[in-house]
N, C-alpha and C positions, 0 to 999 in steps of 0.2 A: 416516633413510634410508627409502626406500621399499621393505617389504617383504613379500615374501606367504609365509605361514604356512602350510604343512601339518599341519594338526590332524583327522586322524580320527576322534579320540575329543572331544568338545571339548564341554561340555554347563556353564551353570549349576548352583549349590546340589548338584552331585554328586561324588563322590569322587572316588578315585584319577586313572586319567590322561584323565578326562574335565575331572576337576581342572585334573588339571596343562596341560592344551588353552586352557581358557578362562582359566587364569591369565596364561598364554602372552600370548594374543592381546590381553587386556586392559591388560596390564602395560605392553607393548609400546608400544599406543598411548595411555595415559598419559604415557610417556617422550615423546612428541612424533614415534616414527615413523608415517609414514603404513602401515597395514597392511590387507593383503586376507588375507582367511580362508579356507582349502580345509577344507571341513568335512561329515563324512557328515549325510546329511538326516534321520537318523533324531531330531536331536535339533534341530532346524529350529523347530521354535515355540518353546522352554522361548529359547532363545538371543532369536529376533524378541520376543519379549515381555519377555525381561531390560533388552532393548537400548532397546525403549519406556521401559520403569520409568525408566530411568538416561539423563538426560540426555549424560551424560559419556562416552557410549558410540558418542555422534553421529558418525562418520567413519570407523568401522571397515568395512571394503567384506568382505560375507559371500557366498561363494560355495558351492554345493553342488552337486557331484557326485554324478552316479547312473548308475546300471547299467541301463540300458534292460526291459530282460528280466527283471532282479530285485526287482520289486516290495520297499518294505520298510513297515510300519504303524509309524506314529508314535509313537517310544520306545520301540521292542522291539527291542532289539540282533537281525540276523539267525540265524536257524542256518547254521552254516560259516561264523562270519564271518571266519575267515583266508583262507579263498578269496573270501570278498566283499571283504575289504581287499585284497587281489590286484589285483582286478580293478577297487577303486575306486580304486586307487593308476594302475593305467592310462590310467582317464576323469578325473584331476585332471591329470595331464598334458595331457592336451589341452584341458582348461581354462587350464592356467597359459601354454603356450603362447601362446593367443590374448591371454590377458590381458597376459602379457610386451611382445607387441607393442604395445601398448596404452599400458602404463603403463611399461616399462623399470626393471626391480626393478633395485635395488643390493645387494641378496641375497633368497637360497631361504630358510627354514629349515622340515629334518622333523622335526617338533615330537613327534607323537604319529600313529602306537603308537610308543611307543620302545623300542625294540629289537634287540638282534642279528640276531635270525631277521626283523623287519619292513621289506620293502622302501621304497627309494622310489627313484623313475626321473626326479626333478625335475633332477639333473646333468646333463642332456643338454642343460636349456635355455637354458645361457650363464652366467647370474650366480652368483655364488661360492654352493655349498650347504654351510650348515651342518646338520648332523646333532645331535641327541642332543637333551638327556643321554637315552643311550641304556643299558640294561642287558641281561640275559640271561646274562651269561657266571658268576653264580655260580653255585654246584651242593651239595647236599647232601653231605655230608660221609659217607665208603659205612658208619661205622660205627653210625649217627643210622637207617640205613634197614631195621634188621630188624623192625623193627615196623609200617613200612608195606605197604598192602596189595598183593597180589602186583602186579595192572596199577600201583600206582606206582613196586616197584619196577623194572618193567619201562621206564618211561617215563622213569625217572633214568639206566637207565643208555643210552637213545636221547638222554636230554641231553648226556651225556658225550660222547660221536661227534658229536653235534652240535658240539659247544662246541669239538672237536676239529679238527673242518675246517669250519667256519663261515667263515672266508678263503675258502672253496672254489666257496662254495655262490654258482652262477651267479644264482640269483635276489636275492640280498644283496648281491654283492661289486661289483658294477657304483656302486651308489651310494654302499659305500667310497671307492671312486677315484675318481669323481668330484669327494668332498667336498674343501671345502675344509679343512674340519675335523670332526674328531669328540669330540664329547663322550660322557663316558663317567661312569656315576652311580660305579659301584667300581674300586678297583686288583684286581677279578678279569675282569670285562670287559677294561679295558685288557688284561690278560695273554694275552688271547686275538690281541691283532694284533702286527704283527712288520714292520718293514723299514719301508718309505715309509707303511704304514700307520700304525703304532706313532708315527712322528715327528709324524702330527697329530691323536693323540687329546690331550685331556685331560678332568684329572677333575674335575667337578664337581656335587660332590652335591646330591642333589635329593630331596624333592619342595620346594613352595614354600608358604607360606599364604597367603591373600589373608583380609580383613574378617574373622581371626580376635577372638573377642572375649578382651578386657584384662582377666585374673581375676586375684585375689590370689592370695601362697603362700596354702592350707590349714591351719589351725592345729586345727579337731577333724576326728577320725576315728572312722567307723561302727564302733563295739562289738555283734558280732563283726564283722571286716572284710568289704569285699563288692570281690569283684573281677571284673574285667568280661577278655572276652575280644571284639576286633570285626575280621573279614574275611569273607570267601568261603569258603566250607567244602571245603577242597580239600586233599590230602592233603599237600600239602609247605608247608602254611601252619601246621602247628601244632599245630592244636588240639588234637591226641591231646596232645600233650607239656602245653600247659595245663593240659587236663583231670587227666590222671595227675599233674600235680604239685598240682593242687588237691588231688585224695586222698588225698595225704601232706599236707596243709595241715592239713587237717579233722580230720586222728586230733589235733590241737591245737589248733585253734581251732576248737571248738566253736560250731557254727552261723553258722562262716563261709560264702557264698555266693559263688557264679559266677556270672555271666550272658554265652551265648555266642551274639551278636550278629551274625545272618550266615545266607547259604541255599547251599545247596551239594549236591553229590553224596557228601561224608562226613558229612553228617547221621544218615541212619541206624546207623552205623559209630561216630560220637558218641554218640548215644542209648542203643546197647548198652551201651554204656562206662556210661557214668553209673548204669544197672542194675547191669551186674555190677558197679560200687565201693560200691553200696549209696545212692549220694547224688540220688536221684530227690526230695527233699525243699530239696536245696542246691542243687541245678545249675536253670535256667532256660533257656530257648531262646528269642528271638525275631528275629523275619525284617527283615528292610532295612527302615529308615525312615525319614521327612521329616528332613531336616538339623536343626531345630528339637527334636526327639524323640532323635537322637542324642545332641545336647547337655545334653541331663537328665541321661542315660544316663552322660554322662561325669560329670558333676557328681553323680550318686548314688552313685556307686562311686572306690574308693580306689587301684585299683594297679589299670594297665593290664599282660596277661598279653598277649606277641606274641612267640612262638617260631617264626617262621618258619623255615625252613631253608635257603631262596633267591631271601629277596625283594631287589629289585635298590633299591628307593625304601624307602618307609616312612610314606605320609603318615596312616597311622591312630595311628603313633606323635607327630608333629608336631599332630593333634590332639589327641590327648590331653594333650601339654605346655601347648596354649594353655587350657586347663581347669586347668592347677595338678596334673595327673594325674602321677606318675612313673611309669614303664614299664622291664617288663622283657624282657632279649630276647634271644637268643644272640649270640656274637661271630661273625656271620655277615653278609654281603648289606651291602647300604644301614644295614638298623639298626644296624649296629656301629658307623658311621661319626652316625648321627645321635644314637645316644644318648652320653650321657656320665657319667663316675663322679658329677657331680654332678647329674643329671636322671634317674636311675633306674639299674638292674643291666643289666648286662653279663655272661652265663654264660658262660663258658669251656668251649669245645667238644675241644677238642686231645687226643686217645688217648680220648677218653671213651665208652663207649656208650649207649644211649639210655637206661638206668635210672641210669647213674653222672648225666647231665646232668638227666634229672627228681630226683634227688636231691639235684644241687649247688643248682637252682632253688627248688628246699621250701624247703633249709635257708637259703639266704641270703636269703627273703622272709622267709622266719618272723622271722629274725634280724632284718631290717629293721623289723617289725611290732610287736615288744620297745622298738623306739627310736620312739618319737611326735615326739622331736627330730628326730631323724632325717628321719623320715619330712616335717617340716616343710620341712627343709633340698632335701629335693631335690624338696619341690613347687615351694619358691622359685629352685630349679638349672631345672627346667622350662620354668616361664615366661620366664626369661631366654634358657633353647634354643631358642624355640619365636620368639623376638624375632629372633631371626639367622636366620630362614627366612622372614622378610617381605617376599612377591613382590617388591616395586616395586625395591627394595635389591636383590636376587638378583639379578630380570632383565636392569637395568642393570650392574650384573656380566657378567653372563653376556656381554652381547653388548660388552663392553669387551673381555672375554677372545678374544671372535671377530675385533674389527677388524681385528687383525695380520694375521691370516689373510686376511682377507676384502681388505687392500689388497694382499697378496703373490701373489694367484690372479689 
């Protein structure tokens, strides 16, 4: 079908849903549709130079939108960029418009940013819009939040009203109704819509992996174990919980290490941490880097630590399975749904508070850490996970699951 792609975020060799943008787009036209790309310009060469490399990339029609007024330098996400996506979600319209006329799409899809709070105003221009997999609608759980810092407990609970009348909200709800469908990454988003909405979401989870590479299970493990933590250093992503269950690690596995992978604004709020536990000697810090230097990262270290509290995806987790890596992670978000009793743990958050679940996490890694079988068994659980999230397969999924849709609108 001929389709044009809304991808904001959408960049080669990078993560999350710059990822998941270029997974998108490329996946797509592999399949055989013909696709055009609405794509911010900040990441405009790293894409025209992927697309040289790769022959197989020949036909994908890349377009970029820009904000006259807002200057942006090349690979530097804006500052404000919710109200840059605002407003670049305006000027893609009126690119897809002309381009519509032009080429007559058989569908929209808003690919990226996804989610609840991230508009897009592409329903207005005739062909069926697909949305998603879109997330937003998990949330922290209030008893997981007395140890976060005051402004995030403040911001959790503006999530909550949010997540509450998000139906409401004149700048989102337009391209609900419009859609022809919505996909949705968890059954906590889903729960947030209701009535004609509710009848056309579905769930499919995400993220996706593309040119992951083919590792074996893991048969030895680093003596003492070395575990790695990898995101954005932000308050609802974790790392305190990591961290603090590292510290219970340590009083037993002597000279076991951390390395927590990622730059952020709880940095310094980490760093204290690691002082007052005493483990300035075990803990390690390093900042974002080359895709290729990740990959060490995951191959030098034994158990992926990812406590988020309300991530909607999880693709640090789907990396780490395509390394042979097990992963541990709350029964919360996207991770709950991607990992599995046999690719790594699962914590049980339910009446808990936040020392009972850095507790339950010590003891059921320790306990993991005891079994070397074990531990084999769910690198070999991993990579088999990590197999069932291989774009091309997904993709085509994905838009099988949309055609109903897309012929009934």
């Amino acid at each position: 079908m001929k389709l044009l792609l809304s991808a904001y975020a959408c960049a080669p060799n990078r993560g999350s849903d710059y990822a998941v943008g270029w997974n998108w787009a490329t996946e797509a036209h592999g399949l055989g549709h013909e696709v055009w790309v609405l794509a911010s310009s900040v990441h405009r060469s790293d894409i025209q130079a992927a697309c040289r490399l790769d022959p197989a990339l020949n036909g994908i029609q890349w377009v970029f939108p820009t904000i006259g007024f807002w200057p942006l330098e090349p690979g530097v996400e804006p500052k404000w960029e919710r109200t840059y996506n605002l407003l670049w979600q305006q000027a893609a319209v009126r690119h897809a418009r002309d381009l519509h006329r032009q080429v007559n799409f058989d569908a929209i899809h808003h690919a990226t940013w996804a989610g609840v709070r991230a508009p897009t105003f592409l329903g207005t221009l005739g062909p069926p819009l697909i949305v998603g997999p879109i997330g937003g609608g998990e949330t922290s759980p209030r008893l997981l939040r007395s140890e976060l810092p005051l402004r995030g407990k403040f911001l959790e609970l503006l999530r909550d009203v949010s997540n509450r009348t998000i139906t409401l909200n004149p700048i989102v709800r337009p391209g609900f109704t419009k859609a022809a469908v919505i996909f949705v990454q968890t059954a906590d988003t889903q729960s947030l819509f209701s009535g004609s909405l509710r009848s056309k979401t579905v769930i499919f989870t995400t993220p996706n992996l593309q040119d992951f590479p083919v590792a074996r299970p893991r048969r030895v493990w680093h003596e003492p174990p070395k575990f790695l933590y990898v995101g954005r250093l932000l308050y609802w992503k974790g790392g305190h919980l990591a961290l603090r269950a590292f510290a219970e690690l340590a009083k037993h596995l002597p000279g076991a290490r951390l390395t927590i992978r990622g730059d952020g604004p709880e940095q310094p709020r980490l760093v204290e941490k690691v002082r007052e536990y005493g483990l300035q000697e075990q803990v390690d810090f390093v900042s974002r880097m080359p895709k290729d230097k990740l990959s060490e990262l995951y191959d030098n270290h034994d158990l992926l630590m990812f406590p988020s509290l309300h991530d909607a995806g999880g693709f640090v987790a789907l990396e780490a399975f395509s390394h042979g890596m097990p992963v541990v992670c709350l029964d919360l978000g996207g991770p709950r749904d991607i990992v599995t009793s046999n690719s790594g743990l699962v914590i049980k958050v339910a009446g808990r508070n936040t020392a009972e679940v850095v507790a339950a996490m010590a003891e059921e890694i320790l306990r993991l850490f005891k079994s070397p079988e074990k531990l084999s068994e769910l690198s070999a659980g991993a990579i088999s996970r990590a197999r069932e999230f291989a774009s091309a397969q997904r993709v085509k999924d994905f838009y099988d699951r949309a055609a109903p849709f897309i012929q009934a609108s």
